[in-house]
N, CA, C and O atoms as a MOPAC input file, in Angstrom:
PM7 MOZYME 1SCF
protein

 N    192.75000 1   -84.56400 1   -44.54400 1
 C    191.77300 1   -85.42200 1   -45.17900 1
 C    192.04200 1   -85.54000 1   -46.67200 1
 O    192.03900 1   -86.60900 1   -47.28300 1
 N    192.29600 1   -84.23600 1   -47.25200 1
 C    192.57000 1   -84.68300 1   -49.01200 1
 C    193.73300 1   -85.05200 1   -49.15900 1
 O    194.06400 1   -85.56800 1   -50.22600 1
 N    194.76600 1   -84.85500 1   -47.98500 1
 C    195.86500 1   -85.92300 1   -48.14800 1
 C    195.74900 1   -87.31100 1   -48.30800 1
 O    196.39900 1   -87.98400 1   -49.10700 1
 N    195.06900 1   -87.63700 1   -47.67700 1
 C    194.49000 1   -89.20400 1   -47.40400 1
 C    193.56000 1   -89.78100 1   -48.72900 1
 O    193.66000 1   -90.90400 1   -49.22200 1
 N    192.74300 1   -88.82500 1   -49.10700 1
 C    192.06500 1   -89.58700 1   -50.53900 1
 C    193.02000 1   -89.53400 1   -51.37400 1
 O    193.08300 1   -90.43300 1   -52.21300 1
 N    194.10800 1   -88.37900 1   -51.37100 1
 C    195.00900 1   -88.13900 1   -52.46400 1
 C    196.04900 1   -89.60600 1   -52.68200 1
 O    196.60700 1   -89.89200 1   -53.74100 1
 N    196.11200 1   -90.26400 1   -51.62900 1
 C    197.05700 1   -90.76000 1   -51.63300 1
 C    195.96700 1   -92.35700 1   -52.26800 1
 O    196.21200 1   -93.12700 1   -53.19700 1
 N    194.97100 1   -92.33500 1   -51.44300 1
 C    193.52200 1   -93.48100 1   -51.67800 1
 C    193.22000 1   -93.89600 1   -53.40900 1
 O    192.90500 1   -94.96300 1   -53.93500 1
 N    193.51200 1   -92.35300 1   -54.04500 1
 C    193.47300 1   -92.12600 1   -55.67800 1
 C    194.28500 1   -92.82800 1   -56.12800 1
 O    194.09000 1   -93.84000 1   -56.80000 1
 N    195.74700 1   -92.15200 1   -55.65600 1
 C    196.86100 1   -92.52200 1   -56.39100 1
 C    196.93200 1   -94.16500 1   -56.27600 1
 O    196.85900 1   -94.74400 1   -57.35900 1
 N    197.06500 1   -94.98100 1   -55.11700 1
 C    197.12600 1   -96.44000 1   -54.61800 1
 C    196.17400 1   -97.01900 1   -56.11500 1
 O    196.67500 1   -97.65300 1   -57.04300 1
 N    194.22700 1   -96.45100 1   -55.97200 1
 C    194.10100 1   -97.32300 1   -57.03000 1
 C    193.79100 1   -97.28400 1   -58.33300 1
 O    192.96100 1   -97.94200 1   -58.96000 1
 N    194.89000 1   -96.05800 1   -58.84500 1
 C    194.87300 1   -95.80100 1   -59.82500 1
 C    196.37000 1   -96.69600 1   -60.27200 1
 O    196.60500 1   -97.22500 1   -61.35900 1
 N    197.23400 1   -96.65500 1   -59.06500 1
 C    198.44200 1   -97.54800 1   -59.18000 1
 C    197.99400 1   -99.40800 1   -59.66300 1
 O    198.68100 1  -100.09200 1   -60.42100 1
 N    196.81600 1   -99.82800 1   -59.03800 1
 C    196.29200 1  -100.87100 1   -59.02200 1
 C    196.00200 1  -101.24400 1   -59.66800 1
 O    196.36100 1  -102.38600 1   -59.95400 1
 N    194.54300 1  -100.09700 1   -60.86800 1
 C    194.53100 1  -100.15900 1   -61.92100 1
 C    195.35600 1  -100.50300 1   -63.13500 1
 O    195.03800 1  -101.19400 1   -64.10300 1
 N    196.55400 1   -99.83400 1   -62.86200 1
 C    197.93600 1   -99.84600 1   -64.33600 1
 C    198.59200 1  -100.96000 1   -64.10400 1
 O    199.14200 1  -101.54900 1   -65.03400 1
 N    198.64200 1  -101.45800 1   -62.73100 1
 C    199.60000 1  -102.89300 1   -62.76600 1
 C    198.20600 1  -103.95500 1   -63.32100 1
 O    198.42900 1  -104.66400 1   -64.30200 1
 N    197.33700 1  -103.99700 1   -62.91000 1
 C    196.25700 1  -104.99900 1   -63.20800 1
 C    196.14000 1  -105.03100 1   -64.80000 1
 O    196.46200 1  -106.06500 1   -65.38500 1
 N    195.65500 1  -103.84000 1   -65.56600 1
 C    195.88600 1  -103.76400 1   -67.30200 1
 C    197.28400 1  -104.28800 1   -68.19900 1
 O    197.34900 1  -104.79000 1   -69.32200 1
 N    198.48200 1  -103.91000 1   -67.09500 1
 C    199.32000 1  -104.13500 1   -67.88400 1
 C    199.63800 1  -106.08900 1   -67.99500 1
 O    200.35500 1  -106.75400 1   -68.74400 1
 N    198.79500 1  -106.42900 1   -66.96300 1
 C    199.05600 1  -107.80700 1   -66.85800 1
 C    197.79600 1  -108.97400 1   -67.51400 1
 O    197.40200 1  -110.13600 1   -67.40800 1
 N    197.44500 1  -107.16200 1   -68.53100 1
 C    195.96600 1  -108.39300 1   -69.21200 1
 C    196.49400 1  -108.95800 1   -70.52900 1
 O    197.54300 1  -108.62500 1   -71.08100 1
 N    195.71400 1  -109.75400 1   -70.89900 1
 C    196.40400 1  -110.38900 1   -72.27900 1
 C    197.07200 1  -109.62100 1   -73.20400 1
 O    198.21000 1  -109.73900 1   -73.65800 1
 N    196.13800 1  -108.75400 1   -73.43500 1
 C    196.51800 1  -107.87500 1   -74.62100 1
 C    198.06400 1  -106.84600 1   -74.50900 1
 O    198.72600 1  -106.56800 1   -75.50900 1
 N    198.38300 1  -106.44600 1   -73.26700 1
 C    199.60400 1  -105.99800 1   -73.11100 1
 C    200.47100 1  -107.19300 1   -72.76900 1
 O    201.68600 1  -107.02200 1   -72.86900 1
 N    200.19400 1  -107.92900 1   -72.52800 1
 C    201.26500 1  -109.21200 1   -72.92000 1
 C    201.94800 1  -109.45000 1   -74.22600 1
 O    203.13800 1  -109.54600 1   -74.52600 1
 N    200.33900 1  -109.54800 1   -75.22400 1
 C    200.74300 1  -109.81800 1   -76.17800 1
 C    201.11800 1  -108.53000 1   -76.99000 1
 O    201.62200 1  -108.67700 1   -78.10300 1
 N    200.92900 1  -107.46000 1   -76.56000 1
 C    201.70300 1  -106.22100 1   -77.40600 1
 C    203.11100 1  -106.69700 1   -76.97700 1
 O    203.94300 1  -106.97800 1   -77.84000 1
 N    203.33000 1  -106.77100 1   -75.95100 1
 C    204.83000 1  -106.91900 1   -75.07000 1
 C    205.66700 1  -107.93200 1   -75.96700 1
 O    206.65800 1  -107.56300 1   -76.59700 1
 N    205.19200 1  -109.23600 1   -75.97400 1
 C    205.78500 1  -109.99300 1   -76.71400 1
 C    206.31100 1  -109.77900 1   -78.18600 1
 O    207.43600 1  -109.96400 1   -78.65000 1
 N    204.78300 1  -109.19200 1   -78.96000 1
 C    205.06900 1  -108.33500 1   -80.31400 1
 C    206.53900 1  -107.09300 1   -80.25900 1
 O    207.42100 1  -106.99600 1   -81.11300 1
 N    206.45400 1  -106.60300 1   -79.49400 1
 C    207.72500 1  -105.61200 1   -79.48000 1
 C    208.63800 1  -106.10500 1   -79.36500 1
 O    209.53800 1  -105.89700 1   -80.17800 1
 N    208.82100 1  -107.03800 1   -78.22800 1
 C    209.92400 1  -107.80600 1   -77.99300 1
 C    210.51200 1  -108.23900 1   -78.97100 1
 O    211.54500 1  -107.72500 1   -79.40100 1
 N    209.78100 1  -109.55500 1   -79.62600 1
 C    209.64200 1  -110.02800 1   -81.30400 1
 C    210.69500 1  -109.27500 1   -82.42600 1
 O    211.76800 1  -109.66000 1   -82.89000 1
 N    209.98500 1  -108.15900 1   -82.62700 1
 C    210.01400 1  -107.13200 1   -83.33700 1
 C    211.74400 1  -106.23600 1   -82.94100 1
 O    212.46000 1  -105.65900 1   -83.76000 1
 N    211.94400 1  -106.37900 1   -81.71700 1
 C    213.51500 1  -105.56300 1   -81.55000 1
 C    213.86400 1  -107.16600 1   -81.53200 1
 O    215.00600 1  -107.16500 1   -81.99300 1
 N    213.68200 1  -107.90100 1   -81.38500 1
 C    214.95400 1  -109.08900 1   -81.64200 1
 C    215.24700 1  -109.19400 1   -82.91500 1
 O    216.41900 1  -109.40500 1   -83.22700 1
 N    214.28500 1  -109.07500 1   -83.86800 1
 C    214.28300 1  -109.40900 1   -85.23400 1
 C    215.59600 1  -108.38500 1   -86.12500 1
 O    216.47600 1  -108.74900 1   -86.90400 1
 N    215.21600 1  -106.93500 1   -85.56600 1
 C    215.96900 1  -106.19500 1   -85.42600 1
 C    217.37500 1  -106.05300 1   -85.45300 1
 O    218.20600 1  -105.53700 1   -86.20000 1
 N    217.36400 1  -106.78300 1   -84.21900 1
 C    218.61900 1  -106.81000 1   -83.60900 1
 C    219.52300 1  -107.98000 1   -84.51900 1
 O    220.66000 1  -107.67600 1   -84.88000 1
 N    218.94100 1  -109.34300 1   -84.86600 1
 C    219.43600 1  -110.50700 1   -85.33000 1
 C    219.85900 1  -109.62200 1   -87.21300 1
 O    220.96600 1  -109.51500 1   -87.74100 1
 N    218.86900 1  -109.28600 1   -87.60300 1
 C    219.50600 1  -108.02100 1   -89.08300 1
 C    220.49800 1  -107.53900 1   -88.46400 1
 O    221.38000 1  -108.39600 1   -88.51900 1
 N    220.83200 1  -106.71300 1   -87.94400 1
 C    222.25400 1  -105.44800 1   -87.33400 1
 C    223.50400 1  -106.98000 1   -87.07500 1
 O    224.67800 1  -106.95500 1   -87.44600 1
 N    223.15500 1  -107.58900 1   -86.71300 1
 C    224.69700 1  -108.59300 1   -85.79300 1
 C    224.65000 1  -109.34100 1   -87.36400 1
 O    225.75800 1  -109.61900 1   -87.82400 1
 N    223.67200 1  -109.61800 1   -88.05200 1
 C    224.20300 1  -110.75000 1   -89.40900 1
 C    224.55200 1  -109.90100 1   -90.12800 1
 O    224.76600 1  -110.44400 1   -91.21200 1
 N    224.79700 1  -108.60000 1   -90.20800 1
 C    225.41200 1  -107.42800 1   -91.12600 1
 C    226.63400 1  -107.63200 1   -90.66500 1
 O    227.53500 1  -108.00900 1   -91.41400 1
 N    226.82800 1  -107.39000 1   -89.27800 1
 C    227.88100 1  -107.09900 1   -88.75400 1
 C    228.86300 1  -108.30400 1   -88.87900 1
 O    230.08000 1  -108.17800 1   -89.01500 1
 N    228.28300 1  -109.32200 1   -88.82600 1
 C    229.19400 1  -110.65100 1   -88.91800 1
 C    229.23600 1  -111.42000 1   -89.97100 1
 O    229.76100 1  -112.53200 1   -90.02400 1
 N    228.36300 1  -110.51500 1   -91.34200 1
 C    228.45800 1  -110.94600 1   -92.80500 1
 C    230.44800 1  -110.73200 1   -92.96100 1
 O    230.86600 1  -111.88300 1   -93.08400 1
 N    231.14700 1  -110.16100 1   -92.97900 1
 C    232.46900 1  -109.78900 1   -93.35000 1
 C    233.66600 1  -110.74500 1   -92.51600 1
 O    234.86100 1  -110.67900 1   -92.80200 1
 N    233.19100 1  -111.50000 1   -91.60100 1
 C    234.41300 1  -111.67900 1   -90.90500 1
 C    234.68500 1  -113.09900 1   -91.44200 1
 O    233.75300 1  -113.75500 1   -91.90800 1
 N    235.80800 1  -113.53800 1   -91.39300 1
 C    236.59500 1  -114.47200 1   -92.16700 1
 C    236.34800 1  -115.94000 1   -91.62100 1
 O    236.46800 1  -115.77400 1   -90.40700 1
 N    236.13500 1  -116.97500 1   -91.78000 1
 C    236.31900 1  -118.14600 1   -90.76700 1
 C    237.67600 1  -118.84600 1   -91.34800 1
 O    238.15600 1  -119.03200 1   -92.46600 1
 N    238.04300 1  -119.13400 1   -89.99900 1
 C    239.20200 1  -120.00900 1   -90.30400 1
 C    238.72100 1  -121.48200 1   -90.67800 1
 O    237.87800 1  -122.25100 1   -90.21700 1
 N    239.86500 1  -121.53400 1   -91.97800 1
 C    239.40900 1  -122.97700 1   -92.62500 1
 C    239.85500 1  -124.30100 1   -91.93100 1
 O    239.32800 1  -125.38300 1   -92.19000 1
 N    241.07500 1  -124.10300 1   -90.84300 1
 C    241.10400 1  -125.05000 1   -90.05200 1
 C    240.37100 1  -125.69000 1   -89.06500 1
 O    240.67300 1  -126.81000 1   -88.65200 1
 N    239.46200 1  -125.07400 1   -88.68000 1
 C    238.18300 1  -125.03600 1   -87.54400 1
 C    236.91200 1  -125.10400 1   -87.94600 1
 O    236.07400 1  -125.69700 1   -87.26700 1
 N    236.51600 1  -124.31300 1   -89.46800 1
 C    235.18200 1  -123.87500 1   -89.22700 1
 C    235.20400 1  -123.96200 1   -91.11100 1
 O    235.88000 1  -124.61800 1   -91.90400 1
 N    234.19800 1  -123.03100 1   -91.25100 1
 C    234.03500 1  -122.06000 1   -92.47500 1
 C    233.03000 1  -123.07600 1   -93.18700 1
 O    232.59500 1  -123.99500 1   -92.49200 1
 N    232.69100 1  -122.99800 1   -94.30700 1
 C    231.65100 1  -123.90800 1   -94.97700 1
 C    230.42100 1  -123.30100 1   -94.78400 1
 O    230.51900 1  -122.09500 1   -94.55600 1
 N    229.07800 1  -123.83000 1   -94.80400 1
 C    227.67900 1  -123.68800 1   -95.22100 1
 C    227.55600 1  -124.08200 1   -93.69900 1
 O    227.10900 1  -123.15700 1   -93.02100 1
 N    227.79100 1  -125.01700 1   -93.13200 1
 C    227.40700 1  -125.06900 1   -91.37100 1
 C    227.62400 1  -124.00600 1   -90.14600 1
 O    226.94900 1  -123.76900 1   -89.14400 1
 N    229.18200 1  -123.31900 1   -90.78000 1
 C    229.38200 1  -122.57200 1   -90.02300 1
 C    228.30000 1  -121.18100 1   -90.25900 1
 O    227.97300 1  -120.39300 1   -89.37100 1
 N    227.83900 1  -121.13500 1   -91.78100 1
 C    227.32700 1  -119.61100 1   -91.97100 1
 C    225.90800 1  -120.00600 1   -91.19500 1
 O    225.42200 1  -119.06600 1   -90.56600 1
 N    225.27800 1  -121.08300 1   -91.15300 1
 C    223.88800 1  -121.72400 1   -90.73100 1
 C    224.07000 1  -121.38600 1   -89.02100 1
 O    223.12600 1  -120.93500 1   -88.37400 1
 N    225.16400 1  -121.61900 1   -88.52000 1
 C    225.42500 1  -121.90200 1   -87.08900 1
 C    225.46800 1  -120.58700 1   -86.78000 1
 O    225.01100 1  -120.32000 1   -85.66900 1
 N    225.98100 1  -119.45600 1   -87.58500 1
 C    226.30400 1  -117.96900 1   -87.49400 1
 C    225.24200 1  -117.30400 1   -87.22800 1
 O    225.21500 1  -116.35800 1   -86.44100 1
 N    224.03400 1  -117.84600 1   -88.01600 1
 C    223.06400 1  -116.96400 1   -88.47100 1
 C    222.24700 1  -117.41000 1   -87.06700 1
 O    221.67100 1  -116.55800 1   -86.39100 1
 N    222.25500 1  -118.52800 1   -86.78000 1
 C    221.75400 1  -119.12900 1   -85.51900 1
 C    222.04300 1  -118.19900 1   -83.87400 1
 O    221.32200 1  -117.64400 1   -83.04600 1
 N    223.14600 1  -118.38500 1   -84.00500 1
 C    223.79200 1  -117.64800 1   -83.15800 1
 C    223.25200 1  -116.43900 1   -82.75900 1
 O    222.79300 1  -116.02500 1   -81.69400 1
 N    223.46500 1  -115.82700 1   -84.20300 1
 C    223.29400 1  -114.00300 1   -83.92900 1
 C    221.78200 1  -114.15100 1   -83.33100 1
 O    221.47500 1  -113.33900 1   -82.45800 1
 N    220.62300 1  -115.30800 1   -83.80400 1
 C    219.12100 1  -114.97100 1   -83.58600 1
 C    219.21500 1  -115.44500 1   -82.27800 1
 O    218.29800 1  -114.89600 1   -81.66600 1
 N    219.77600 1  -116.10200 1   -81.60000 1
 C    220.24500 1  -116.55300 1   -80.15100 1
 C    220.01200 1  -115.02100 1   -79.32300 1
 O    219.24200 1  -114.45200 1   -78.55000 1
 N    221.15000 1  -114.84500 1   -80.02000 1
 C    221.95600 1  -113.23300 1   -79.11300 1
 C    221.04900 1  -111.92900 1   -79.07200 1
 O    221.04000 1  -111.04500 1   -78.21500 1
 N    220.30800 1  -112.04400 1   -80.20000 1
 C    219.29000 1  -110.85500 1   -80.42100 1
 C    218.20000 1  -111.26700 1   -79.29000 1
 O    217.95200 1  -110.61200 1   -78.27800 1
 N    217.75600 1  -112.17900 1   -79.58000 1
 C    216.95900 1  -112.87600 1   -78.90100 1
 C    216.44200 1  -112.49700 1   -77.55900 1
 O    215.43500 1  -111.96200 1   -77.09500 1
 N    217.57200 1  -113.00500 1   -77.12900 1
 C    218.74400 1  -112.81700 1   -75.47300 1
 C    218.52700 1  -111.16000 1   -74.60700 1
 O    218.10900 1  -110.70400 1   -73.54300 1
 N    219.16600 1  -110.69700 1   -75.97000 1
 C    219.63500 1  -109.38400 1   -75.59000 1
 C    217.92400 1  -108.81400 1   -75.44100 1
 O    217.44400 1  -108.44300 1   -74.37000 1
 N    217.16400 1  -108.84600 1   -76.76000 1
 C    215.86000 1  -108.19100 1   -76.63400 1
 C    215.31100 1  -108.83500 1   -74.93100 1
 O    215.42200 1  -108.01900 1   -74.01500 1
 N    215.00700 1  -109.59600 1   -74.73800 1
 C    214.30400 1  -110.30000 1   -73.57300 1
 C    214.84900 1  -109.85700 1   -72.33300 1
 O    214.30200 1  -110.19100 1   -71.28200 1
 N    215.91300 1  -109.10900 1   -72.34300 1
 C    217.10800 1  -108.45500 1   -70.79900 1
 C    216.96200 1  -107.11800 1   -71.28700 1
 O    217.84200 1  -106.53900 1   -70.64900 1
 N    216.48000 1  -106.35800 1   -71.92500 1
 C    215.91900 1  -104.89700 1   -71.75600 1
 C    216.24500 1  -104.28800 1   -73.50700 1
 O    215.66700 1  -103.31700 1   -73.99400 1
 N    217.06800 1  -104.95200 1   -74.07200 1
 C    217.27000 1  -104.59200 1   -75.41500 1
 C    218.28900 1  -103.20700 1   -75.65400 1
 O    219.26700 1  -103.02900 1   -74.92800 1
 N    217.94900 1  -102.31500 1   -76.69700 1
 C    218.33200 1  -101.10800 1   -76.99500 1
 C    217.08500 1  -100.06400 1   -76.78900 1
 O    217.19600 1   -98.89200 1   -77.14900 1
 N    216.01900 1  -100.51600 1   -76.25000 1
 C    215.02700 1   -99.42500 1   -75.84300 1
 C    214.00400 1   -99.62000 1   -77.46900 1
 O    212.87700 1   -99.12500 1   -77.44800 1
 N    214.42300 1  -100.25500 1   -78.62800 1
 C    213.50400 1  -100.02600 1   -79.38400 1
 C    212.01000 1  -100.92400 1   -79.28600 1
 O    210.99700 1  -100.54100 1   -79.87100 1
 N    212.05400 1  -101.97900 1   -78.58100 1
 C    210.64500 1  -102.70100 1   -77.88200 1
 C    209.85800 1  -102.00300 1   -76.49300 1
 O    208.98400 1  -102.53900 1   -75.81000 1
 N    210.40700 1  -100.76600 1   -76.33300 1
 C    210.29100 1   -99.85700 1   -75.30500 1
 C    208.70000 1   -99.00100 1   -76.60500 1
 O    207.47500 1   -98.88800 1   -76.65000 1
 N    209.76700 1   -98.69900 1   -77.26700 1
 C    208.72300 1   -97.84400 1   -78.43100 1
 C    207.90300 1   -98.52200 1   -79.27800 1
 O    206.99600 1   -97.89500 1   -79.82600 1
 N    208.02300 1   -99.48600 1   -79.45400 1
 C    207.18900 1  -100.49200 1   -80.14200 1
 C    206.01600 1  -100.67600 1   -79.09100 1
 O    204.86200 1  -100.26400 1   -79.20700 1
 N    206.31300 1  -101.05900 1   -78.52800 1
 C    205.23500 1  -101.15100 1   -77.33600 1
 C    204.53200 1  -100.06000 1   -76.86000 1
 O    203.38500 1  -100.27100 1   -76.46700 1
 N    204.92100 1   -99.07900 1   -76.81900 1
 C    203.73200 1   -98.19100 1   -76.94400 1
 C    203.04800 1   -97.45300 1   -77.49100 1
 O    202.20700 1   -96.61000 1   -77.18300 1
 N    203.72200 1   -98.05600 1   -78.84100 1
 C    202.75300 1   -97.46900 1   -80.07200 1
 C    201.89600 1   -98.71300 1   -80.35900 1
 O    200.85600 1   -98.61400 1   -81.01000 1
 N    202.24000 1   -99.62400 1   -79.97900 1
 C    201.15600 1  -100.45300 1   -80.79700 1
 C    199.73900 1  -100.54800 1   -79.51500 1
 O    198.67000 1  -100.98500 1   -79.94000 1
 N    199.82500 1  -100.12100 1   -77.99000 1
 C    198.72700 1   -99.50100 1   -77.60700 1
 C    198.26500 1   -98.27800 1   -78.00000 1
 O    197.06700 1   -98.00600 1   -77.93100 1
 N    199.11900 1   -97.47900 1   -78.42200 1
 C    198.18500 1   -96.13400 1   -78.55300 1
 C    197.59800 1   -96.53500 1   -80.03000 1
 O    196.76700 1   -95.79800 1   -80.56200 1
 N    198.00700 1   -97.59500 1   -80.60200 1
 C    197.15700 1   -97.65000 1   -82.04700 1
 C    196.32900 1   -98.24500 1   -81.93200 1
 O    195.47300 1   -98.11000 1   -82.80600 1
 N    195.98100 1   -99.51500 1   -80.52900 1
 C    194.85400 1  -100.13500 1   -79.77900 1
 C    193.86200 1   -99.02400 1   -79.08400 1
 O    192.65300 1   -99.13300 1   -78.88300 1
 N    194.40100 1   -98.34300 1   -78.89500 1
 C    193.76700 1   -97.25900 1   -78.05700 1
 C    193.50200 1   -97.84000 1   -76.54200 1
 O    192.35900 1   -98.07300 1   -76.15100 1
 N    194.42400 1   -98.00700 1   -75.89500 1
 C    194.38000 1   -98.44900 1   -74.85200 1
 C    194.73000 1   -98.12100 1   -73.72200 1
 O    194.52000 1   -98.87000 1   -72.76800 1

């Protein structure tokens, strides 16, 4: 028998956490983190791709650095929204525990 409530608990306490996590407000924490490691991420790749050379036969000029900078916020973007580096992992749950939620 307390197998059976045990398991009755767990189900809607399971029910509970999927239902909250799909209320606005963890959406919009979700999105905020997300946000927040892309932004991240688009700083680290325009560091990284401040140094590299463009060839003047193809590229280089004020369009290419515009198209660069584009790019990298593309890729951060991208990358944050497919699981990231884990730092919208931590963002996100600090900005509930600072909701208290």
């Amino acid at each position: 028998m307390t197998e059976i409530s045990n398991q009755t608990i767990g189900q809607v306490q399971a029910q509970a956490a999927s239902k909250s996590e799909n209320s606005p407000q963890h959406r919009k924490a979700r999105a905020a983190a997300e946000e927040f490691e892309a932004f991240f991420l688009s700083q680290i790749l325009n560091n990284m791709s401040a140094g590299i050379q463009t060839d003047e036969t193809f590229g280089g000029g004020e369009s290419e650095k515009i198209f660069r900078s584009m790019l990298n916020d593309e890729y951060a973007s991208s990358m944050s929204r497919r699981g990231g580096i884990g730092i919208a992992d931590s963002v996100y749950k600090e900005i509930l525990a600072l909701q208290e939620i």
